[in-house]
C-alpha positions in Angstrom: 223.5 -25.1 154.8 220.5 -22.7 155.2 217.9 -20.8 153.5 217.2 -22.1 149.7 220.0 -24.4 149.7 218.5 -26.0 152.8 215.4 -26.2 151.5 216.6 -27.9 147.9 218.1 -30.2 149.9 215.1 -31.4 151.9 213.2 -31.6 148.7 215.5 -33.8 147.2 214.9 -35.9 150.3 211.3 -36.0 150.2 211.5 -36.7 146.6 213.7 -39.9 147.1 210.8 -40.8 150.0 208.2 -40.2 147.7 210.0 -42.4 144.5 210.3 -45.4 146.9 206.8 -44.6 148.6 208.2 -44.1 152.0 207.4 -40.5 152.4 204.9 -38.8 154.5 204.7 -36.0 157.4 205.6 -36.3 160.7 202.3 -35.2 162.3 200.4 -37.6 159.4 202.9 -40.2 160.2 202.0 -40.3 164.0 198.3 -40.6 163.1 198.9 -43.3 161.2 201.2 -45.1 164.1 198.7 -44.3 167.0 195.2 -45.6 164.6 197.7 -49.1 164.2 198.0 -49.3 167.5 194.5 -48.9 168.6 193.1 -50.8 165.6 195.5 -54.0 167.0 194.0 -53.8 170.8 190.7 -54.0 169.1 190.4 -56.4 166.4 190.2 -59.6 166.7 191.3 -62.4 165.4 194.9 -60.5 164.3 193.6 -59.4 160.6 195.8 -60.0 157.8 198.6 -57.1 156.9 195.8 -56.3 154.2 193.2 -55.7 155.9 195.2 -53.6 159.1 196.1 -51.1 156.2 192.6 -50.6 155.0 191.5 -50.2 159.0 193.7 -47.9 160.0 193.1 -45.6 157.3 189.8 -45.1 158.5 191.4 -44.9 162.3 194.0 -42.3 161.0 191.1 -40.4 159.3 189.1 -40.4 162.9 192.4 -39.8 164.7 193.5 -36.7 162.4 189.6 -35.2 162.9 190.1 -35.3 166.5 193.5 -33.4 166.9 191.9 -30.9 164.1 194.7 -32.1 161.6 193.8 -32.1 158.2 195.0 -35.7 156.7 195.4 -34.6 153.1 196.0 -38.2 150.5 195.3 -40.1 153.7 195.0 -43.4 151.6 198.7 -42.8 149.8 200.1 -41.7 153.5 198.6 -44.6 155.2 200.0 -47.1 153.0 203.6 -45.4 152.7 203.9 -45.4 156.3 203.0 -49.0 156.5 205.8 -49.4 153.6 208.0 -48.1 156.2 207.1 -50.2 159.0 207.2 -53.6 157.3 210.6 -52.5 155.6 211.7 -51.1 159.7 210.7 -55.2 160.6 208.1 -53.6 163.1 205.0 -55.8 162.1 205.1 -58.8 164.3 203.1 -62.2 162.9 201.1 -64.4 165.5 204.6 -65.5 166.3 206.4 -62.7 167.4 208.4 -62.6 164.5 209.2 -59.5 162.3 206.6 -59.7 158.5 209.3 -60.6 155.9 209.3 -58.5 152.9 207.5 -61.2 150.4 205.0 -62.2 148.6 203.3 -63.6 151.7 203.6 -60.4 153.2 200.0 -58.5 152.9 197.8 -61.9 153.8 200.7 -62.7 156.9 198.1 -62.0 159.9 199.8 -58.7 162.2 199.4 -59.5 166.0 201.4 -56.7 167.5 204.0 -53.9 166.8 207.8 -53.8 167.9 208.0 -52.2 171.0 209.3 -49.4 169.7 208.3 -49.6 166.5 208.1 -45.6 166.1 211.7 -44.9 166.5 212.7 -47.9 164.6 210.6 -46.7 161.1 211.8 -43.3 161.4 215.4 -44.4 161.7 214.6 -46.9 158.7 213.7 -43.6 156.7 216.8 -42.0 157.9 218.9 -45.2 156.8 217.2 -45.0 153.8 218.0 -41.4 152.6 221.9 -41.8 153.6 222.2 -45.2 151.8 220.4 -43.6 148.9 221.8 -40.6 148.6 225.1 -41.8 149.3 226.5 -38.2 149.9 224.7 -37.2 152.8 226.8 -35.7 155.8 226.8 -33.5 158.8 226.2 -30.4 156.7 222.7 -31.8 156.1 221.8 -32.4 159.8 218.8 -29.5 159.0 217.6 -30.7 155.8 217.0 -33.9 157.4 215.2 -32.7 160.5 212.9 -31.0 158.0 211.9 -34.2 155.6 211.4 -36.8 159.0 210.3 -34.4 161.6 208.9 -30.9 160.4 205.3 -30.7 161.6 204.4 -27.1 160.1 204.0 -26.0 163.6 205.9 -22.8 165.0 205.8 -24.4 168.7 207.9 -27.3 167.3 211.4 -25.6 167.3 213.6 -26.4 164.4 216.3 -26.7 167.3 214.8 -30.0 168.7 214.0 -31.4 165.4 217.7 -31.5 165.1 218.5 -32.9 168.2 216.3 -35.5 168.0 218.0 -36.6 164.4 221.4 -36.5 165.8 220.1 -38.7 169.3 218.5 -40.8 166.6 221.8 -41.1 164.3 223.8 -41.7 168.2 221.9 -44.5 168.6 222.8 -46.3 165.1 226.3 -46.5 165.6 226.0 -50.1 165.1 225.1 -49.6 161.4 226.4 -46.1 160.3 228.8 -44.7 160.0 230.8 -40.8 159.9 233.4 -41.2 157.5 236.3 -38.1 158.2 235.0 -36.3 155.4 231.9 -35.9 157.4 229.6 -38.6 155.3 227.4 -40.9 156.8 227.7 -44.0 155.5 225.2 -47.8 155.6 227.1 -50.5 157.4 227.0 -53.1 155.0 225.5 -55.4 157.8 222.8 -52.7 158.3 221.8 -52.2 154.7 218.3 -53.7 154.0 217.3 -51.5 151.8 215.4 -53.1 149.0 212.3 -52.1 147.4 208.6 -52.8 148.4 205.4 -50.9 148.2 201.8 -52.0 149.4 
């Protein structure tokens, strides 16, 4: 797949992101994740799910101006990537235990992040889009770089944004699957894909 058929495809991608408010870019994306992390060593006592969203936008905002990156819709990234990381089971409670997707959810007080709670969102998005989709295959290795890594920077090869999908996609073998055709299928003991937004 290349050129406009590659591109159609990636937009179909980020639209199904978007419609479940999951989407944002990857450089926007990693603002977000390093303002959480700094806005966790520094508050105190562990603020309610609420109230990490609302300060980390204003870390992400700070981060973003430091790097030179402009944060366009910070506030609608901000809380899509937190969509993602409570549906990835990365927000940890004063127990250690992953934020349930509830009602209690957004006053549950965060006290840490998964240990590698980056690599576990993005391959939630990825799970997402192929249990979406439900006809996504090896054909569409490219498209998917694009929507979950694509940085609009022309040091960032397109080459390793496609090798890191497919080490991502190596490393959930226990819930995907290639079907012959050349499909990637959800595990039905890795689906957890219902709905939530902030």
């Amino acid at each position: 797949m290349t050129g406009k058929s590659e591109y159609a495809r990636s937009a179909q991608m980020a639209s199904a992101l978007r419609s479940a408010f999951l989407y944002s870019e990857k450089r926007a994306r990693d603002c977000v994740f390093s303002a959480t992390e700094s806005v966790l060593l520094t508050v105190t006592p562990a603020p309610t799910l609420a109230t990490l969203i609302r300060s980390t936008l204003q870390a992400a905002r700070d981060r973003a101006r430091l790097i030179q990156y402009d944060l366009l819709n910070s506030e609608t990234v901000t809380r899509a990537v937190f969509n993602a990381m409570l549906r990835a089971d990365v927000l940890l409670d004063s127990d250690g235990n992953s934020i349930r997707v509830d009602l209690r959810a957004y006053a549950t007080r965060v006290r840490s992040l998964a240990p590698d709670f980056r690599v576990r969102t993005e391959a939630f998005l990825l799970e997402f889009l192929i249990g979406t989709l439900g006809d996504v295959g090896i054909r569409d290795h490219l498209a998917l770089a694009h929507v979950l890594f694509r940085q609009f920077d022309p040091n960032v090869p397109v080459t390793e944004m496609e090798d890191r999908l497919v080490t991502m996609l190596a490393a959930m073998d226990d819930r995907i699957e290639l079907s012959p055709a050349g499909l990637y299928s959800v595990c039905a003991k890795g689906a957890r894909l219902s709905a939530a937004a902030p």
